[in-house]
C-alpha positions in Angstrom: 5.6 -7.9 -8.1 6.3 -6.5 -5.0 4.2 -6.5 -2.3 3.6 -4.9 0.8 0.9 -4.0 3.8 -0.1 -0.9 4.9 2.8 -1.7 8.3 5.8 -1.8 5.7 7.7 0.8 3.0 5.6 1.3 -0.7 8.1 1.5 -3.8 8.3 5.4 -4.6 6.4 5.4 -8.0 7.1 8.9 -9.2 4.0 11.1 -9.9 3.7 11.5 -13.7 7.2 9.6 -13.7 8.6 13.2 -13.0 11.7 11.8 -12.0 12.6 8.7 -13.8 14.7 9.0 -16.7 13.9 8.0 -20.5 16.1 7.3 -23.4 14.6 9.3 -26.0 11.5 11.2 -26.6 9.7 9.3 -28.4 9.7 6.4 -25.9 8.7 9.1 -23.3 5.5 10.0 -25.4 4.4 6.6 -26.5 1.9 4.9 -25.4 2.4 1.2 -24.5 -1.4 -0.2 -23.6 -3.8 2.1 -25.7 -6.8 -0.1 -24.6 -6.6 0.5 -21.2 -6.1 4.2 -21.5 -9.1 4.1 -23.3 -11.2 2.7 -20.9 -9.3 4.2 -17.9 -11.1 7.7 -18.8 -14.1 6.0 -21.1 -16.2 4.8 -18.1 -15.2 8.0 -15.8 -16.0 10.5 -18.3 -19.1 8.2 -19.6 -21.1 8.5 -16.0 -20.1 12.1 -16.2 -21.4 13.3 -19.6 -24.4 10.8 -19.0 -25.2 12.8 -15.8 -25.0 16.4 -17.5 -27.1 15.0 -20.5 -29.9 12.8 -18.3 -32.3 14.9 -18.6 -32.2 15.0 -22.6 -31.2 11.1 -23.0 -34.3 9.6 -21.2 -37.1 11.3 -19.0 -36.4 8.4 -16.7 -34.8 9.2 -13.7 -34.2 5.1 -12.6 -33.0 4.5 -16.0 -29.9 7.4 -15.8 -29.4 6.5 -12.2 -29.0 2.7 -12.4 -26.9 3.6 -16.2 -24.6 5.8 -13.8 -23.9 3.8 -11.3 -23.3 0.8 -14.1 -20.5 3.4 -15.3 -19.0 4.2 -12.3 -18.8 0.6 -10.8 -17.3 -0.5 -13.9 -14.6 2.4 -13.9 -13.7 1.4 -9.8 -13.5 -1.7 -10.8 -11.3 -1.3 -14.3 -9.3 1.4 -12.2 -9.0 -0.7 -9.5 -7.5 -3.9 -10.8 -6.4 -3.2 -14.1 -5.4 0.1 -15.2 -3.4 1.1 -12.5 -1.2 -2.1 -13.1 -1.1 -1.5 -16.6 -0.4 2.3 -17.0 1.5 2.9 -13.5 2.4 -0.5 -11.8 0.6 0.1 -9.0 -2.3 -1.9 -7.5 -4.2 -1.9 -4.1 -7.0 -3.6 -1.8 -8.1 -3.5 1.4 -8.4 -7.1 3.3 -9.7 -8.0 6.9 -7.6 -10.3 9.0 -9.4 -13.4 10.9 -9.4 -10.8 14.1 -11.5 -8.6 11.9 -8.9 -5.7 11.4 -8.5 -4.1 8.3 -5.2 -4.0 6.3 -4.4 -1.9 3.4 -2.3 -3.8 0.8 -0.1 -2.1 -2.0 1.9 -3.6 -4.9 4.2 -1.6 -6.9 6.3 -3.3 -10.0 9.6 -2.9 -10.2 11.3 -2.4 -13.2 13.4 -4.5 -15.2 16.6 -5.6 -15.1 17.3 -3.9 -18.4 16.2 -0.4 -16.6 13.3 0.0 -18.8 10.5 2.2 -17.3 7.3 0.9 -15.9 4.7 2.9 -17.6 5.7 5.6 -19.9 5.1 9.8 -19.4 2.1 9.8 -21.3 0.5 6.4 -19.7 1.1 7.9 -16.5 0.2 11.8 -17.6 -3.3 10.1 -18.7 -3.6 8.2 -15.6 -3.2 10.4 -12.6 -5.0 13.5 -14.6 -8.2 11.3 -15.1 -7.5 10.0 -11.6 -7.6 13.2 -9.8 -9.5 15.5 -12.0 -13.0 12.7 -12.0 -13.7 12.9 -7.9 -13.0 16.8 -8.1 -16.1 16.8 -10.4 -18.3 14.9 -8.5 -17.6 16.9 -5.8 -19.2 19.4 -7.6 -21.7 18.1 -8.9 -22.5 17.3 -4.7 -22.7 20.5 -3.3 -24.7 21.9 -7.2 -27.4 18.7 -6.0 -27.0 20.5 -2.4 -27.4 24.0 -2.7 -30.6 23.0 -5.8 -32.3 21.3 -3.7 -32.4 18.4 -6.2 -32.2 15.4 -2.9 -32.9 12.7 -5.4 -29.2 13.1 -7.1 -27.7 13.3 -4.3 -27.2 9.3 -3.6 -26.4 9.2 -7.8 -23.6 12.0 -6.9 -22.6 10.6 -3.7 -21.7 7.2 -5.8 -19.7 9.1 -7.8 -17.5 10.4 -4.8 -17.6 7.3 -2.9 -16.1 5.1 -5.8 -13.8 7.5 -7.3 -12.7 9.0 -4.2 -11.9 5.4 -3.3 -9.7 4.7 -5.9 -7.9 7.9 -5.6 -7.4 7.5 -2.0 -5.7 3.9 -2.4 -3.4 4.9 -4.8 -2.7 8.1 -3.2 -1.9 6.4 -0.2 -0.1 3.5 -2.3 2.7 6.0 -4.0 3.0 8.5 -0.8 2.3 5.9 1.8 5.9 6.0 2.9 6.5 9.8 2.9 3.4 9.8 5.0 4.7 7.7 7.9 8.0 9.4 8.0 6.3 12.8 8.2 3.9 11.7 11.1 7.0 10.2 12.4 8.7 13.4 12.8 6.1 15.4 13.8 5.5 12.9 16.7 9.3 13.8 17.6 8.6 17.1 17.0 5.6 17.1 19.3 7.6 15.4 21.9 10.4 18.0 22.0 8.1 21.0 22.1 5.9 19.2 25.4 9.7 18.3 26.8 11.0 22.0 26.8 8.3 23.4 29.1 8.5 20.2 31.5 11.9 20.7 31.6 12.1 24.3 32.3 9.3 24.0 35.3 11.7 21.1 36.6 14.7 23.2 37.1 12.5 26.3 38.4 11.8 23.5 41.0 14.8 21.9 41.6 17.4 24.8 41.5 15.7 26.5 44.3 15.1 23.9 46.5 18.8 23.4 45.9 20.2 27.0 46.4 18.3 26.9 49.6 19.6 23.9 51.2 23.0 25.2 50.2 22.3 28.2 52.0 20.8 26.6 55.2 24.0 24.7 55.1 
């Protein structure tokens, strides 16, 4: 395993392994760990269709609340630590130092020696869709609660895009985290070359006169 802070370089991880090559197709479409695909969309897609349906599972509003957020803490915490690893070789988790500052960590396996893949097209296909698609939902579902009126979903909804939104941030931020420091790198330069061209040109609107004059006086 390879690992690294939030200060240092992420292994690039291709998004739906667009840009790794496979041998055949076959291996490209298979899926190596069918269990935790399975449960990397069961939980997800669980507190969601448990959500749409409260109403006509229980007349309870405590019992669908406290089943949702069961769901969705087991799905942050299956995501989290064990699909990732599994389907795309990534993993994160944030840790606080003894000075109480907070570090993000990242791991991303490498592949073999033999060249074989880390997670195959489907794997990863299955992973990032679910990933990405979940949080979008409940985002929806937020601003339906909202706009209804119905104030005693919203901390149920706002679970929802609190955990999922977690776990799509970190690994976000795992597989881009080095594209992302070399773009705010270059727009700091870029920043510093547009605030240097006016400073320049107001110092030589300064200086060239004073110069032309003391030429002249001479």
């Amino acid at each position: 395993m390879l690992r690294q802070d939030s200060n240092d370089d992420t292994e690039d991880v291709s998004l739906f392994d667009a840009d790794e090559e496979v041998s055949t197709r076959s291996k490209k479409s298979k899926i190596r760990h069918p269990v935790a695909s399975f449960f990397h969309l069961f939980f997800r897609v669980s507190a969601i269709i448990v959500y749409l349906l409260c109403e006509l599972i229980s007349s309870s509003f405590i019992a669908c609340m406290v089943s949702i957020i069961l769901l969705l803490s087991c799905d942050f915490w299956t995501v989290k630590n064990v699909t990732g690893r599994l389907m795309v070789g990534l993993r994160w988790w944030n840790q606080v130092d003894d000075d109480g500052k907070s570090h993000w960590v990242f791991e991303a396996r490498k592949a073999s020696a033999q060249g074989k893949k880390v997670s195959s097209e489907a794997e990863s296909r299955i992973f990032w869709l679910g990933l990405i698609t979940c949080p979008v939902i409940w985002v929806i579902f937020a601003f339906s609660a909202l706009f209804s009126f119905k104030v005693k979903w919203l901390a149920v909804v706002t679970m929802g895009v609190v955990l999922q939104g977690a776990n799509l941030y970190g690994y976000i931020k795992c597989k881009v985290g080095r594209r992302t420091n070399l773009t705010s790198m270059a727009t700091s330069y870029l920043g510093r070359q547009f605030l240097r061209q006016p400073l320049d040109a107001v110092t030589r609107s300064a200086f060239f006169p004073a110069l032309s004059g003391a030429r002249g006086g001479t």
